[in-house]
C-alpha positions in Angstrom: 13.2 18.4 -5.7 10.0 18.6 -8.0 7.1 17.3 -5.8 7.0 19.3 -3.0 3.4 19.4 -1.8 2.3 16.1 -3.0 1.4 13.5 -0.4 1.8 9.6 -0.5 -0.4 7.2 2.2 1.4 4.2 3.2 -0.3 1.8 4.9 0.7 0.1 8.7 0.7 -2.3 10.9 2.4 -4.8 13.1 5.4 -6.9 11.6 6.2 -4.4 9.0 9.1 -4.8 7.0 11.5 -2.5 8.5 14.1 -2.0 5.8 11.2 -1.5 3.0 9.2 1.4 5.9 12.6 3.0 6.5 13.4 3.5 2.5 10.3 4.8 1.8 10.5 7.5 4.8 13.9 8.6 3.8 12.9 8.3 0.2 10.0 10.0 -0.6 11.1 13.0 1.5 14.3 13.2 -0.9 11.5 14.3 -3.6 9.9 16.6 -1.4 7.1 14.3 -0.7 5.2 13.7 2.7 5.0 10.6 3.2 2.2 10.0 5.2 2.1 6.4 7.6 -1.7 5.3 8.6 -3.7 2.5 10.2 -6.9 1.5 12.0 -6.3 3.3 15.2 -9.2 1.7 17.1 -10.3 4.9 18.9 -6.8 5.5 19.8 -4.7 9.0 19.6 -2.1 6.5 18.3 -0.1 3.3 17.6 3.4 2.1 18.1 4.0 -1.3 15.6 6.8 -3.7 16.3 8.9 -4.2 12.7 9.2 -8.0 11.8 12.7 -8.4 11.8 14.3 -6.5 14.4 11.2 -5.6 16.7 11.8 -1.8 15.8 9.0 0.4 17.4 6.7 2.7 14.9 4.6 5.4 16.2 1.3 5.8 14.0 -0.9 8.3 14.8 -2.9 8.9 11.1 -5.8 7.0 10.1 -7.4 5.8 6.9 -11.1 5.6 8.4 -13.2 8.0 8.2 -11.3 9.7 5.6 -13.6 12.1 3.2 -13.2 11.6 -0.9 -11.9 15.0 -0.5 -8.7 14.3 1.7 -8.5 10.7 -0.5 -8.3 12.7 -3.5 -5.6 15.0 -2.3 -3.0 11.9 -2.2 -1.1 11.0 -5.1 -0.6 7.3 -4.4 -1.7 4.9 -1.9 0.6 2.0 -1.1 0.0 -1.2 0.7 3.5 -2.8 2.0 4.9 -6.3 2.1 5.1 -8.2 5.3 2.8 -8.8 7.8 0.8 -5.4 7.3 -2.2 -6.6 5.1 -2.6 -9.4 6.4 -3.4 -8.2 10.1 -5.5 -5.0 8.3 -7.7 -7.2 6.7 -9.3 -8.1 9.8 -12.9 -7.4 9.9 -15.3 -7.9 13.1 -17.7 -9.2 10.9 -16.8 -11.9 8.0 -19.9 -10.6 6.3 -18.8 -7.3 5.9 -15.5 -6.0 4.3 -12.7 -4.9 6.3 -12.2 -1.1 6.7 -8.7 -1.3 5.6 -10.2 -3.2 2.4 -13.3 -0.6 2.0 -10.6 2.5 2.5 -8.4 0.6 -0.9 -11.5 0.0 -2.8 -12.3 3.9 -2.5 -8.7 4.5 -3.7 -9.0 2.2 -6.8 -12.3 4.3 -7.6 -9.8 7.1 -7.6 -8.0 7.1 -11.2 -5.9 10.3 -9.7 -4.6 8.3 -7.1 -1.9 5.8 -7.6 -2.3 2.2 -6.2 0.9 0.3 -4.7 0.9 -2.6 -3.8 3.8 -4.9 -3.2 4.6 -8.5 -2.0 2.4 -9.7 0.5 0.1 -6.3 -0.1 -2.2 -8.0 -2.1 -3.9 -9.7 0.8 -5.6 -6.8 1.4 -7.1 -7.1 -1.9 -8.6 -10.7 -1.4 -11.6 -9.6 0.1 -12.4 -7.5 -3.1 -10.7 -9.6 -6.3 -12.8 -7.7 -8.5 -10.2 -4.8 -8.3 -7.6 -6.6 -9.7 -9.6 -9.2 -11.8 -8.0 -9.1 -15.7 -5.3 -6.8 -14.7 -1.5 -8.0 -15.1 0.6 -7.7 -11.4 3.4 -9.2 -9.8 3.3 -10.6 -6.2 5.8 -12.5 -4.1 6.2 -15.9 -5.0 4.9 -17.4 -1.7 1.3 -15.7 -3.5 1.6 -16.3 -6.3 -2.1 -19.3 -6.0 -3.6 -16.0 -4.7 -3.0 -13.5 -7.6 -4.3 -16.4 -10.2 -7.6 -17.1 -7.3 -7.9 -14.0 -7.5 -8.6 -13.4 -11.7 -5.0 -11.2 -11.9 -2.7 -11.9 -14.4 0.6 -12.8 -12.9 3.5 -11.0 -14.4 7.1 -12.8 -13.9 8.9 -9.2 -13.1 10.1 -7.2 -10.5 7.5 -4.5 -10.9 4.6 -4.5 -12.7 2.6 -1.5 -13.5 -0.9 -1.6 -15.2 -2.3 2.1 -15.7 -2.4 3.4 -12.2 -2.0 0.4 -10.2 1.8 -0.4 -9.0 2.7 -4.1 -7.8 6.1 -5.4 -7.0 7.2 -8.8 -6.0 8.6 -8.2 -2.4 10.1 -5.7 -0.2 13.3 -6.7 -0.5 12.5 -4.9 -4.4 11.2 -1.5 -2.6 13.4 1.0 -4.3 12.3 -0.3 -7.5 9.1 0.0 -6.7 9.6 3.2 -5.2 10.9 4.6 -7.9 8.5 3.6 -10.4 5.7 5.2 -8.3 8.2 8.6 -7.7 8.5 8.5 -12.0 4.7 8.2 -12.5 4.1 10.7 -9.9 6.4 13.3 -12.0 4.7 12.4 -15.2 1.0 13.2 -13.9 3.2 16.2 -12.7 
């Protein structure tokens, strides 16, 4: 183990990917990292998701909002996960006014410090705000593929796609991949 201490955000929500959630929880903690799962908890102590495929419950009981730069800072990466997740975060009460979910990822894309993941279906949270990946190369599942290039991203035909400290993978079913490319960077930045 060599990153005891550091801390990784992984977004949630309903109709997660299991398989992809459950590698990353047994994964990251295999490098001594704390892998830390967060939502929109609506005023609520906590959240259990149904996964997509096998209606597996998730308890969530870590939120993104009202987060200080501080406690942002102290992450090493912030991931956004295939599936249904982004989709249902990018809700927003008001169409005028960006989702939280969307504010909280534009905050981390301020940070250079912090790592940006992103993979598969992620990049719908991003939709709202194309400017943060306007003229950068990614990847993205094929199914968005119209999105990426609406968006001003250059899409990347591989697997995983990394473009300074922003992390994009094609889709879950490429998690470990991903994974490990975001475990590798962490190392390097030490």
């Amino acid at each position: 183990m060599g990153l005891e201490g550091k801390k990784v955000a992984i977004l949630m929500e309903g109709d997660y990917y299991e398989p992809e959630i459950f590698y990353y929880q047994r994964r990251f903690l295999e490098e001594g990292i704390d892998a830390h799962f967060m939502t929109r908890l609506w005023g609520q102590p906590s959240l259990e998701f149904q996964g997509h495929e096998y209606k597996i419950p998730f308890h969530v009981d870590k939120t993104f909002e009202g987060m200080s730069d501080d406690d942002l800072r102290s992450y090493s990466a912030v991931i956004v996960p295939s599936g249904m997740v982004s989709d249902r975060l990018r809700y927003t009460e008001d169409v005028n006014q960006l989702p939280p979910a969307t504010e909280f990822l534009k905050r981390a894309f301020a940070e250079k410090s912090v790592l940006k993941g992103i993979i598969c279906h992620g990049m719908w949270l991003v939709a709202p705000a194309p400017e943060l990946v306007r003229g950068r190369p990614v990847v993205v599942h094929n199914n968005l593929h119209g999105d990426a290039v609406n968006m001003g991203a250059i899409y990347t035909d591989q697997d995983v796609v990394v473009d300074d400290d922003l992390v994009t993978g094609r889709s879950g079913g490429h998690c470990h991949l991903f994974a490990r490319k975001i475990i590798d960077m962490m190392y390097e930045r030490g």
